[in-house]
N, C-alpha and C positions, 0 to 999 in steps of 0.2 A: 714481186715478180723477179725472175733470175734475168739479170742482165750477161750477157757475155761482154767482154772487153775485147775492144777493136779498138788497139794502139793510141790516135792522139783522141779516140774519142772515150777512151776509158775516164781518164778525170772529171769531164764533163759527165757522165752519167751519175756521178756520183751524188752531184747534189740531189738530183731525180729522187734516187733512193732514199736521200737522208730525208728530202720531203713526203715521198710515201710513207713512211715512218712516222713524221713529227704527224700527218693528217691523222693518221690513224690514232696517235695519241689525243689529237683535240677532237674526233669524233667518241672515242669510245669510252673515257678516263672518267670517271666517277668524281674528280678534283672540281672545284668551283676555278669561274676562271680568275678573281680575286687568288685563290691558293696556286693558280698557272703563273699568273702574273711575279706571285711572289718568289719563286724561283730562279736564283739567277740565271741568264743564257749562257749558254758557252761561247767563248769568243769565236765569231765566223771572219775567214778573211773574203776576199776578193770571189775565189771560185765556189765557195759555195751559194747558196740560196734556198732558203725555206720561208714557209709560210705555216703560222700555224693559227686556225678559227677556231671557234665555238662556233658547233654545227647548226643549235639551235638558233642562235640572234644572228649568227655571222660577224660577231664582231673579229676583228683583229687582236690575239692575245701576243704574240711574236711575231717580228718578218725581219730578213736580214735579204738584200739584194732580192727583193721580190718580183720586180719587174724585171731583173737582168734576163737577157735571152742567154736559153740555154737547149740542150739538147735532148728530146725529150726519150730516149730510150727505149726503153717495154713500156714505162708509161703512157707510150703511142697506143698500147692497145685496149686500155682504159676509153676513149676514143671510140674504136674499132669493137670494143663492145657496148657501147651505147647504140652504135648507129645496128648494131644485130638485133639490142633490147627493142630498138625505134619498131624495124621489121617486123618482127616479133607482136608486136601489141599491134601495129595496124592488119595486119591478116597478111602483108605479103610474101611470109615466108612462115610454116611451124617448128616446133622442133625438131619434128622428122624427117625435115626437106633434107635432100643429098645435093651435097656441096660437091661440084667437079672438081678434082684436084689438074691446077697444069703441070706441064714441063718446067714452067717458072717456079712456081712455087714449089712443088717438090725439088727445085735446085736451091731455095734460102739456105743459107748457115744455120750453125745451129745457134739457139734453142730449137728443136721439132720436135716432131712423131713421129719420125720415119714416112710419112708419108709420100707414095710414089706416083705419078706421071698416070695419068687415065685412073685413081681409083677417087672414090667417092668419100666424101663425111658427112654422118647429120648433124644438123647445126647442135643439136644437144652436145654433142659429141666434141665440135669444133669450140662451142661455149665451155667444156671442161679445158681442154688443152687450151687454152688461150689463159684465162685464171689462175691454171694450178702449174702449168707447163711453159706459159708462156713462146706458145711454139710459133714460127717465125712461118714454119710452112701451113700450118692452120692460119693463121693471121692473110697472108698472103691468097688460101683460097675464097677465103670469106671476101675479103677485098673485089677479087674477079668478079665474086657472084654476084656482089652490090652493086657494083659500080662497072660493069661490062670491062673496066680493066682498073688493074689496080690507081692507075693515074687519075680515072673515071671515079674513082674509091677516094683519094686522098682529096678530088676536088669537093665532092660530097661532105668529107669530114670539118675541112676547113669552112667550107660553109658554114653550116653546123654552128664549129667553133666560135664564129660571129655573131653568129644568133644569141648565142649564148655569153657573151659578151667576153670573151679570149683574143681580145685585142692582139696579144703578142704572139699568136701561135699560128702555125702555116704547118699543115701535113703533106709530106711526100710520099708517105707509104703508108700498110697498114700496122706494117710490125715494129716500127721502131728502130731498125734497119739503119749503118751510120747513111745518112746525107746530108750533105751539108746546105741544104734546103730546106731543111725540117728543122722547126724550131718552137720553143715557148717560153712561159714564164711561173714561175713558184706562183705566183698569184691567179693565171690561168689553170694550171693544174689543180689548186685551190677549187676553183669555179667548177670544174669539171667533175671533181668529188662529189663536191655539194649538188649539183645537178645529177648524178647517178643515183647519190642516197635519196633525193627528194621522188626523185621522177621514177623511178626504176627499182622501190624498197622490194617490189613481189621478186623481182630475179634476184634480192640478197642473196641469194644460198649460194651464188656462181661466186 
């Protein structure tokens, strides 16, 4: 997912990215995790943090700062598309439902769509830009529609989050947006993968 960089929160996003990376490496990599293991790691200091599993057992093959809080970026919307998957499979919403777009949201920074004030999106629609776009004003409407306001949205996600056992992680928005109230952990984000790929393998394609 593209991050924009927002001054002192640009470094902090970064470990975000270096762990979407390394996850996708211990989901998709053909390496036994013996041949993971035997690879040296590159030295991590302080600000970063990764976490890397075997998707199948869950074991731990690498983690540098896994618990440190950090700030979860567009990786927020990993998140924010689970709680649309949730919608989605219990009947409350289909793909063709139109999403109101507000004044709010079509005022996020970018990443967008361009999206403007009074128009609509269907969730199909809102599910590509969010994936491929990463868009902060898709992000944003989807949140209203859920959660009657996006704060309604981020208390929903955080719930969630505890269900699921993301101890370190607290959402204050849908997009990933800086706040500095929004936070998590390599190992929560960890969690959240493995919960997407297990629970939600039929919306792979998104």
């Amino acid at each position: 997912m593209h991050t924009a960089s927002f001054g002192q929160f640009s470094l902090l996003q970064k470990p975000a990215m270096l762990l979407a990376a390394l996850m996708f490496v211990a989901v998709g990599c053909s390496t036994t995790p013996k041949q993971v293991l035997d690879v040296s790691p590159p030295a991590f200091d302080s600000k970063y943090a990764a976490l890397v599993v075997d998707a199948g057992t869950g074991r731990t093959l690498f983690q540098s700062n896994a618990t440190a809080p950090r700030y979860p970026a567009s990786l927020t919307k990993m998140m924010t598309m689970y709680m649309v998957f949730e919608a989605l499979d219990s009947g409350r919403i289909s793909k063709s439902t139109p999403i109101p777009v507000s004044a709010n949201a079509a005022s996020e920074p970018p990443t967008k769509v361009g999206l403007r004030s009074g128009d609509t999106i269907d969730v199909d629609t809102a599910l590509r830009a969010l994936a491929v776009k990463s868009a902060n004003d898709a992000a944003t409407a989807v949140g209203e529609y859920l959660g009657g306001s996006e704060q309604g949205f981020a208390a929903m996600m955080t719930s969630r989050a505890r269900q699921l056992g993301m101890r370190g992680t607290r959402f204050a928005n849908a997009s990933g947006l800086p706040d500095l109230a929004q936070q998590t952990t390599a190992r929560d984000m960890a969690v959240l993968g493995q919960a997407l790929r297990s629970r939600f393998s039929h919306h792979y394609h998104y």
